[in-house]
Every structure is written in structure tokens, then in C-alpha cells.
TIGU-747414 format. One record per residue (C-alpha): x, y, z; residue number from 1. Coordinates in nm, 3 decimals, decimal comma. Layout:
BEGIN
X Y Z NUM;
...
This chain:
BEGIN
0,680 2,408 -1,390 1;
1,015 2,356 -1,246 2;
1,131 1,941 -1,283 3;
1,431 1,977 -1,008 4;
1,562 2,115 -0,690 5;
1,934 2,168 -0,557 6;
1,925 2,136 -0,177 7;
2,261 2,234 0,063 8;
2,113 2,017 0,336 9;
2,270 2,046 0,667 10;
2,200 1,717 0,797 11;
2,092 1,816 1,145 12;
1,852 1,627 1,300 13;
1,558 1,825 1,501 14;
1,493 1,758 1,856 15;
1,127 1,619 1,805 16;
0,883 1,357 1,920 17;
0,919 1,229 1,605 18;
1,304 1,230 1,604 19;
1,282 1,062 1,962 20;
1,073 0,716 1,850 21;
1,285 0,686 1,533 22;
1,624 0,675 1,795 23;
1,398 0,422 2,009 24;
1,303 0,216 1,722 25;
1,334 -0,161 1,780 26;
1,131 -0,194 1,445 27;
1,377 -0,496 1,318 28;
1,321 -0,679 1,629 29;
1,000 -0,684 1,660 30;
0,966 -0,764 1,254 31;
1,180 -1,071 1,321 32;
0,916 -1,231 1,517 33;
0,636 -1,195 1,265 34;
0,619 -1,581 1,064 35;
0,588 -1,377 0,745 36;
0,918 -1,216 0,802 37;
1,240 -1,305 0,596 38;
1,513 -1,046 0,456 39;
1,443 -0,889 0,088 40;
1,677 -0,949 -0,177 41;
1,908 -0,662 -0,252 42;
2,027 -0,723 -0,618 43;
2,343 -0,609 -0,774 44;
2,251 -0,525 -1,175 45;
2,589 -0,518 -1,282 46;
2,482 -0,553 -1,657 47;
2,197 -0,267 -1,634 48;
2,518 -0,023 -1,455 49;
2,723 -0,072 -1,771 50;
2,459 -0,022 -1,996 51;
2,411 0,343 -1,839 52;
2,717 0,339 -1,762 53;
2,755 0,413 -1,404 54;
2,944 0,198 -1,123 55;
2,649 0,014 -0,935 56;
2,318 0,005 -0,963 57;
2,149 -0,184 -0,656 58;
1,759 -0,279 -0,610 59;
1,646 -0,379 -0,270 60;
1,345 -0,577 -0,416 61;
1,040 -0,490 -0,101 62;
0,779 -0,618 -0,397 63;
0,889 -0,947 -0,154 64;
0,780 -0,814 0,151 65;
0,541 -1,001 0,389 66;
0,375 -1,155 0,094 67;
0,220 -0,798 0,074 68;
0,373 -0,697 -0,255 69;
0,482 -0,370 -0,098 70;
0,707 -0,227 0,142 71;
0,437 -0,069 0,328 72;
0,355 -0,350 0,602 73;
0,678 -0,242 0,757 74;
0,512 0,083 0,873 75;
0,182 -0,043 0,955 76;
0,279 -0,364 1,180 77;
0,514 -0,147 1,383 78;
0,260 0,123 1,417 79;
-0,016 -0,133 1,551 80;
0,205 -0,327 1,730 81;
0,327 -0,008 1,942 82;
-0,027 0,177 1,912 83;
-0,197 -0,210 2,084 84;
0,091 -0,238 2,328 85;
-0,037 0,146 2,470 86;
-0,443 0,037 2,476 87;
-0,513 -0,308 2,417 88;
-0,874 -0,203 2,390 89;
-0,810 -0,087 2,016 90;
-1,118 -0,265 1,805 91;
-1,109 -0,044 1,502 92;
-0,785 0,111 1,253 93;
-0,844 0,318 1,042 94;
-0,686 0,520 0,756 95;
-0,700 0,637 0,405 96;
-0,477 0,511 0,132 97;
-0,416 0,506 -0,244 98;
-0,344 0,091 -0,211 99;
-0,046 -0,035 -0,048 100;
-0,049 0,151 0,294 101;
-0,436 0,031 0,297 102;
-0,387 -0,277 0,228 103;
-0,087 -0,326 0,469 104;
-0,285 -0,152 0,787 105;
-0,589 -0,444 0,649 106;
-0,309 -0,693 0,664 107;
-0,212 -0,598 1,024 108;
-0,523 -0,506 1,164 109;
-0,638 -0,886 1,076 110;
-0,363 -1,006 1,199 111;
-0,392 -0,871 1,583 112;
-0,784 -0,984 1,564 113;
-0,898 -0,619 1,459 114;
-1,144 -0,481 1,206 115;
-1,079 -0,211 0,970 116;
-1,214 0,023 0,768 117;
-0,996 0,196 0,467 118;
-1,092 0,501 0,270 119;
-0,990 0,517 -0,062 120;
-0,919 0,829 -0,303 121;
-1,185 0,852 -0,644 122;
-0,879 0,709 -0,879 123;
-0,822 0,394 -0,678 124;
-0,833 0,126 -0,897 125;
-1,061 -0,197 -0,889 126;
-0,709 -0,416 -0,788 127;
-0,596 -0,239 -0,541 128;
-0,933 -0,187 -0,380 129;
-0,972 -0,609 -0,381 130;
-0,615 -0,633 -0,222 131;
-0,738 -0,440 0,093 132;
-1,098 -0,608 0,130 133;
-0,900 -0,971 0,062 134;
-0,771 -0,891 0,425 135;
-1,154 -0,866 0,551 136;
-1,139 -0,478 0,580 137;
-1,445 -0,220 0,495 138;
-1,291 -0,073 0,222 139;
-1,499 0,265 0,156 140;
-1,430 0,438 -0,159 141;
-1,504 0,838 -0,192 142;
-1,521 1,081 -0,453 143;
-1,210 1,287 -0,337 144;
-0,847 1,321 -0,398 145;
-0,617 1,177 -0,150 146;
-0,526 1,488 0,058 147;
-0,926 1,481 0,132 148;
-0,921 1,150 0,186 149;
-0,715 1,193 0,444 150;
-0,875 1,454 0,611 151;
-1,184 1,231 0,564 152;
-1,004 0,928 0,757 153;
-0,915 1,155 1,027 154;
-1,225 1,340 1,125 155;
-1,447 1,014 1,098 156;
-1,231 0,837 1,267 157;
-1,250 1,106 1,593 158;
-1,633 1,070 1,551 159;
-1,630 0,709 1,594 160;
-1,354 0,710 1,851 161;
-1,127 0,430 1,588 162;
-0,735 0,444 1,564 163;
-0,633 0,607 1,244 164;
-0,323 0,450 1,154 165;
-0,212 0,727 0,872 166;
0,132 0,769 0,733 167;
0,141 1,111 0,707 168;
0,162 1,399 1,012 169;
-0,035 1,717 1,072 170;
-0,016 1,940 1,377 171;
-0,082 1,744 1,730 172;
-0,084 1,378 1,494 173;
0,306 1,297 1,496 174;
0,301 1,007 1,729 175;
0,092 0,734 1,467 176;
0,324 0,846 1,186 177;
0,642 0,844 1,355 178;
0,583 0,465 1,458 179;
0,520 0,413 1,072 180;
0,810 0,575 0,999 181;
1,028 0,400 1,256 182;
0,890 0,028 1,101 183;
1,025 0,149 0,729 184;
1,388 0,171 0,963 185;
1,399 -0,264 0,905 186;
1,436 -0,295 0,541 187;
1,773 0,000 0,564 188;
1,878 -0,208 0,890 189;
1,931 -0,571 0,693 190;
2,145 -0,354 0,438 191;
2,396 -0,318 0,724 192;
2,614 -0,622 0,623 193;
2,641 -0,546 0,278 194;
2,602 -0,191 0,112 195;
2,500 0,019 0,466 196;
2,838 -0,084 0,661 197;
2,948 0,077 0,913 198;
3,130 0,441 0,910 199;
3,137 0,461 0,523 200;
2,858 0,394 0,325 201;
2,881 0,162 -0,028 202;
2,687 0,380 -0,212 203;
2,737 0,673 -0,307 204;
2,424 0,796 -0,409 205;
2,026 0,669 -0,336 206;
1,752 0,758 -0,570 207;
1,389 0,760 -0,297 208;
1,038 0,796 -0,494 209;
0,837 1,011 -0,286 210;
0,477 1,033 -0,182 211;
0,347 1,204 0,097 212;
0,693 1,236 0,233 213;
0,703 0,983 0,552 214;
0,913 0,719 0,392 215;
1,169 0,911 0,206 216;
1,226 1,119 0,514 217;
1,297 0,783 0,727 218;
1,539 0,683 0,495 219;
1,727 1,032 0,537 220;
1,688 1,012 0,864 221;
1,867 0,667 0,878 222;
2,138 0,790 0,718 223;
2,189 1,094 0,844 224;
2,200 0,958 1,192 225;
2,422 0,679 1,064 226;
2,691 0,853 0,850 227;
2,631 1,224 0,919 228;
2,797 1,431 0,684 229;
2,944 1,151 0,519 230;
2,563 0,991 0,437 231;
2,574 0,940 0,061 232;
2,381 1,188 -0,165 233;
2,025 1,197 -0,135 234;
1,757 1,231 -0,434 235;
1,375 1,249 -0,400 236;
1,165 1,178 -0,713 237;
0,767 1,225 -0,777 238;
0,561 1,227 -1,057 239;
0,549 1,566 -1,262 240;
0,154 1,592 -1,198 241;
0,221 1,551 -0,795 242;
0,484 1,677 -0,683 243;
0,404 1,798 -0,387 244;
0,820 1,793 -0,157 245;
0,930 1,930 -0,490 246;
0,687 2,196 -0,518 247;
0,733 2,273 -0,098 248;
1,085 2,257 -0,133 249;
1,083 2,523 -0,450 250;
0,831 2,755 -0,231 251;
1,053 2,679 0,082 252;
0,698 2,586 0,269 253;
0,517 2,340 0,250 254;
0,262 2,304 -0,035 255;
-0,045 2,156 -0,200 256;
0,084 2,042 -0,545 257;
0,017 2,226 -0,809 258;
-0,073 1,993 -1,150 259;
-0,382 1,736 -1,248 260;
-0,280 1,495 -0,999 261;
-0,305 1,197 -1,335 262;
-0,039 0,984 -1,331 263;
0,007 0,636 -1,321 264;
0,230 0,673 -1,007 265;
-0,062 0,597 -0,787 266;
0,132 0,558 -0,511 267;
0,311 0,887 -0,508 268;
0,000 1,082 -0,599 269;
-0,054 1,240 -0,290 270;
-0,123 1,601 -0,142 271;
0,085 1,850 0,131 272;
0,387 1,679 0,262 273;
0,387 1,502 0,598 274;
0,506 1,781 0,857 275;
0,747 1,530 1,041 276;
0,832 1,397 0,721 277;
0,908 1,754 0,561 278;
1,160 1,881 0,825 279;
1,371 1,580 0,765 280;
1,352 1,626 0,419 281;
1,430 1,979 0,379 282;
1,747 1,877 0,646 283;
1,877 1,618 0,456 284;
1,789 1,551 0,093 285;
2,027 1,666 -0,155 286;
1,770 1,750 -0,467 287;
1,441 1,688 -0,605 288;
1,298 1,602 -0,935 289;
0,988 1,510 -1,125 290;
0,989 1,284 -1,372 291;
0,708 1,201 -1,649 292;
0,550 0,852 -1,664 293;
0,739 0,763 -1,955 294;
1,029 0,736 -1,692 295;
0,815 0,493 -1,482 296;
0,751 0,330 -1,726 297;
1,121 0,267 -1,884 298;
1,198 0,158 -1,579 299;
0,919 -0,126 -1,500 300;
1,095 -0,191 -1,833 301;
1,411 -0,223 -1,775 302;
1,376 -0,409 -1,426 303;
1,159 -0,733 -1,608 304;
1,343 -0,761 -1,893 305;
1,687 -0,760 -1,712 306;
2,029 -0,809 -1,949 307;
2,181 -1,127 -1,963 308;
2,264 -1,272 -1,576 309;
2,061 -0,970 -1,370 310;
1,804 -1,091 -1,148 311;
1,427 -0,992 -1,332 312;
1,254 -0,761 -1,037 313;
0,890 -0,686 -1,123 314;
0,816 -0,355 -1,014 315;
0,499 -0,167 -0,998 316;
0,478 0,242 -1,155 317;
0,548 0,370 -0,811 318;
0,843 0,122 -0,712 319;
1,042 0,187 -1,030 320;
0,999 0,541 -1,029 321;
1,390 0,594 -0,821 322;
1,545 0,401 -1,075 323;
1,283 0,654 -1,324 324;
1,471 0,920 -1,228 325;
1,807 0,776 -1,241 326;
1,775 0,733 -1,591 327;
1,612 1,096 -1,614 328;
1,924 1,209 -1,447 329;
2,143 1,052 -1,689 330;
1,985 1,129 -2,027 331;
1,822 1,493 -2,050 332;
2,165 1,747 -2,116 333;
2,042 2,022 -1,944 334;
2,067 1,836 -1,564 335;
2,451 1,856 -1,597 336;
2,396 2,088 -1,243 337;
2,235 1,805 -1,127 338;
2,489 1,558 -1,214 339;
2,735 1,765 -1,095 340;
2,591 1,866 -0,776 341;
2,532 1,533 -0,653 342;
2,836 1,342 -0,801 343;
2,655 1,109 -1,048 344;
2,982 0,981 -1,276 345;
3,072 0,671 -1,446 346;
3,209 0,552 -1,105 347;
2,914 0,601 -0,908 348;
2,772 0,337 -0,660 349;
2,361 0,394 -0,646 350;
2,077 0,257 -0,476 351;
1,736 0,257 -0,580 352;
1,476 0,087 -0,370 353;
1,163 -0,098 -0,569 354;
0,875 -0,056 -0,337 355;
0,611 -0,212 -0,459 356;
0,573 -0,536 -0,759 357;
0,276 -0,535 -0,999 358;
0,020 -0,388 -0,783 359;
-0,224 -0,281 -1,052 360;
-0,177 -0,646 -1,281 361;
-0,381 -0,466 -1,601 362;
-0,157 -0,123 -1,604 363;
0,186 -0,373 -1,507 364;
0,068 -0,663 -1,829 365;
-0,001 -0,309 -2,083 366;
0,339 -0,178 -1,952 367;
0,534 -0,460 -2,062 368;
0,405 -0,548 -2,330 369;
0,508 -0,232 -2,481 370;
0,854 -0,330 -2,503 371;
């Protein structure tokens, strides 16, 4: 199975519904008016960039979100917020997750007075399933993967006649995800006064872990619309047992992956790309690789037991999986392509974004204590 893609993107955004709510997007705003809200730390590892020898290596830490332990309640409270503000007669959300975007829609749905009920995938584990039912949702658990999960969510959801807040897009269900998408917009907007300035970017290259594809493709669609052809380079990384934009991207279509689906990258197990999500993607990403949990691992590692003055960031097997395949990148001789192709040198400035903390506690403790 092939571990990486090259990609010429052209960076040319679509005209699409999708593409229309992300320009509309007031997703900061309204974030800035929830109590829970405060800006996430962006950390400079100066002493990790030496020691692989690079120029920068930044984390924006969204394990600090919300008090969520995830990034995802970005997506979700925008998505309510905007879906409530169209029919205040919403009672019920719905959707199906493999943790964090469950437990963020629970979050929000309690939050605006509303129930919820969450399906969850067959490998969910026993943590993340408490997270979401400590927010008061039904959290139903079936004996499917997470692409049939989904489809799951969806039809019961039209049977019932509840909301299904899902973070992924199929034909005629763009509208729902696009909000989602727009929400993730915040945590790239409070990097404008530091490393997203305007005109030229201060990074030169940003490693996204990617799932079902929604989140990585609002992140190229931020900077795409921001910098253009000057965004910085773009890389998309997913476990090697789901690796579903990687696989689409190799087939030029998109794809069910192809693998066992068993990885501890629970987050990023997922099935077909998102269909907004993938025409961004394919537009603007510059490649795609898979990486091993070995890699997600070395990096939970190297995040918690930071050298000397570098902030410790706790990071779960699905937030550390950028900075996974940053050190992939750097230490397997046969990506020198790769290297080459997206200008990863001694000198270069990189972002990796932790999205989650320890969000399974028993996998995180076993993790680290294999030091």
C-alpha cells in the first residue's frame, strides 16, 4: 500500500454552498461570547526544532479548548448556534462520532437546553463513551464501523425528524457540515497576530492529521483564501489502516479505505472522505501520508516529556499524529521527494496542531509509560 502522495494543488477555491458560509463565517465572534471561551496556547518548542533539526516547530495546544479536551466544540457550537438561529423549534441533535465530535455536539446540545442522542462506532472505547453521556446525551453504541455509523445517524435521524449535526458531507447534506467547518475557522483566526500575519505567512509548512476530511479541508481553505499561492505547504496525515484522503487522492476519486481500520488513531479512523471536504483538499493540499502508530505514539512522547524549557502538551493518539508525521518525514531516506517537494530543510518554520489531550486516559498512561 502506498504511505504518500505528491499533490500540484492549484489553490482555487470552488464556487459552492459550502465555499459561500466559510466566506460568511463570523465563527470567532460568536465563540467570543461563549463563558467557556479563552484563546489556546500556541507554543514555540524551540528545543524539540533543534533536536530534529528544523527551524520551528509550533503546537497550537486545542487539548485546552472549552474544557472539552478537543478541538471539536468549535464545529459543533457554530453549527447549533446557526442550525437554532434558522428553527428555534430544534428539540433533538443528533450524530455519530468516534468521541470528540460526540461529545462536543453533547456539550452544545446541553448547553442551548437540547437533548441528544450520539451513535457510536463498535471500537469506541468505554472513556470516550462516558465523556459524551457526562453531558446528559443518549449515547447509543452499534456494532458497525464509523462510515455505517454514519449512515446510521443519518437515516434515523430523518425517521424521527432530529437535526443531525454530522461533520462530514454527502450529496444534498453540505449545509450542517459547512457550519462545522466554518466554527474550526476560530482557532486559525487567533493565530493572526502571531504566526498567520497578514500577506506572508510564518510558517512555512503545516502538518493537518486527517479524519473524515472536514477539518483539514477548513484549514486549507483558510489559507488558501488568506495567502493564495503564497499559503505555506500543506501536508495531510492518517493512520496507515485508514487512510481514506490518501487512498482517494491516489485513485483520484473518492474512496472507502482500503486496510483493517485498527489503529489507535481513533479519531482519524473514519470511512469515504467528506465531499465538501474532498474538493478542498484535492485543491489545496500539497501531499499525503500515512504513518504507523509507532509515529503516534513517538509523538504523544515527545510532546509530555518536552526538553529542557518547552512547554509539556499532553496530546491524545489522534492530536499528535501531525507532529507523527513530521518526524516520519524527517527520518525514513526514501521520502527525500517528499522533503524536497514540499521544502522541509533545516530552516523550515512548521506548524502542527494537537487536537485533542488524553482522551482515552488508559491507552494515554500505557503510552507514556513506555518511554
Amino acid at each position: 500500500m502506498n504511505e504518500v502522495f505528491l499533490n500540484s494543488p492549484d489553490n482555487k477555491l470552488q464556487n459552492s454552498l459550502t465555499n459561500d458560509i466559510l466566506l460568511k463565517s463570523n465563527s470567532l465572534e460568536y465563540h467570543k461570547t461563549l463563558e467557556e471561551y479563552s484563546v489556546t496556547p500556541l507554543h514555540d518548542l524551540k528545543n524539540l526544532s533543534r533536536k530534529l533539526n528544523v527551524g520551528k516547530i509550533y503546537v497550537k495546544d486545542e487539548s485546552k479548548r472549552f474544557n472539552l479536551n478537543a478541538f471539536k466544540g468549535l464545529g459543533a457550537s457554530y453549527a447549533i448556534h446557526k442550525a437554532l438561529s434558522l428553527d428555534p423549534n430544534i428539540s433533538i441533535f443528533c450524530t455519530a462520532t468516534d468521541g470528540n465530535h460526540g461529545r462536543a455536539v453533547a456539550w452544545s446540545a446541553a448547553k442551548n437546553n437540547r437533548k441528544s442522542v450520539i451513535y457510536v462506532p463498535k471500537q469506541t472505547s468505554e472513556a470516550r463513551i462516558k465523556a459524551i453521556a457526562n453531558h446528559g446525551s443518549e449515547v447509543i453504541q452499534l456494532d458497525l464501523n464509523y462510515e455505517d455509523t454514519c449512515k446510521y445517524a443519518s437515516g434515523i435521524s430523518n425517521k424521527m425528524d432530529w437535526t443531525l449535526i454530522q461533520d462530514t458531507s454527502w450529496e444534498n447534506y453540505e449545509e450542517i457540515p459547512a457550519y462545522i467547518m466554518s466554527g474550526y475557522l476560530t482557532h486559525l483566526r487567533e493565530m493572526e497576530d502571531s504566526i498567520n500575519t497578514l500577506n506572508q505567512p510564518g510558517v512555512d509548512i503545516v502538518f493537518l492529521q486527517c479524519g473524515v476530511g472536514s477539518w483539514p479541508a477548513s484549514c486549507i481553505w483558510y489559507y488558501i483564501n488568506r495567502y493564495f499561492r503564497n499559503k505555506p505547504k500543506i501536508v495531510l496525515v492518517e493512520p496507515d489502516e485508514s487512510s481514506g484522503i490518501l487512498q482517494s487522492l491516489l485513485s483520484n476519486k473518492r474512496v472507502t479505505p482500503k486496510g483493517s481500520l485498527n489503529t489507535i488513531m481513533a479519531g482519524l479512523n473514519c470511512g469515504i472522505p467528506s465531499k465538501s471536504g474532498w474538493e478542498i483538499i484535492k485543491k489545496g493540499c500539497d501531499a499525503a501520508l500515512s504513518i504507523s502508530d509507532e509515529y503516534a505514539e513517538k509523538a504523544i512522547r515527545a510532546l509530555y516529556f518536552p526538553i529542557k524549557d518547552d512547554k509539556r502538551v499532553i496530546s491524545g493518539e489522534s492530536g499528535a499524529a501531525g507532529l507523527g508525521g513530521l518526524i516520519k518525514c524527517l527520518e525514513v531516506n526514501k521520502f527525500d521527494t517528499l522533503r524536497e517537494h514540499i521544502g522541509l530543510n533545516t530552516k523550515s518554520k512548521i506548524l502542527c496542531i494537537n487536537t485533542e489531550g488524553n482522551t482515552d486516559p488508559e491507552s494515554f498512561k500505557s503510552i507514556i509509560s513506555n518511554n
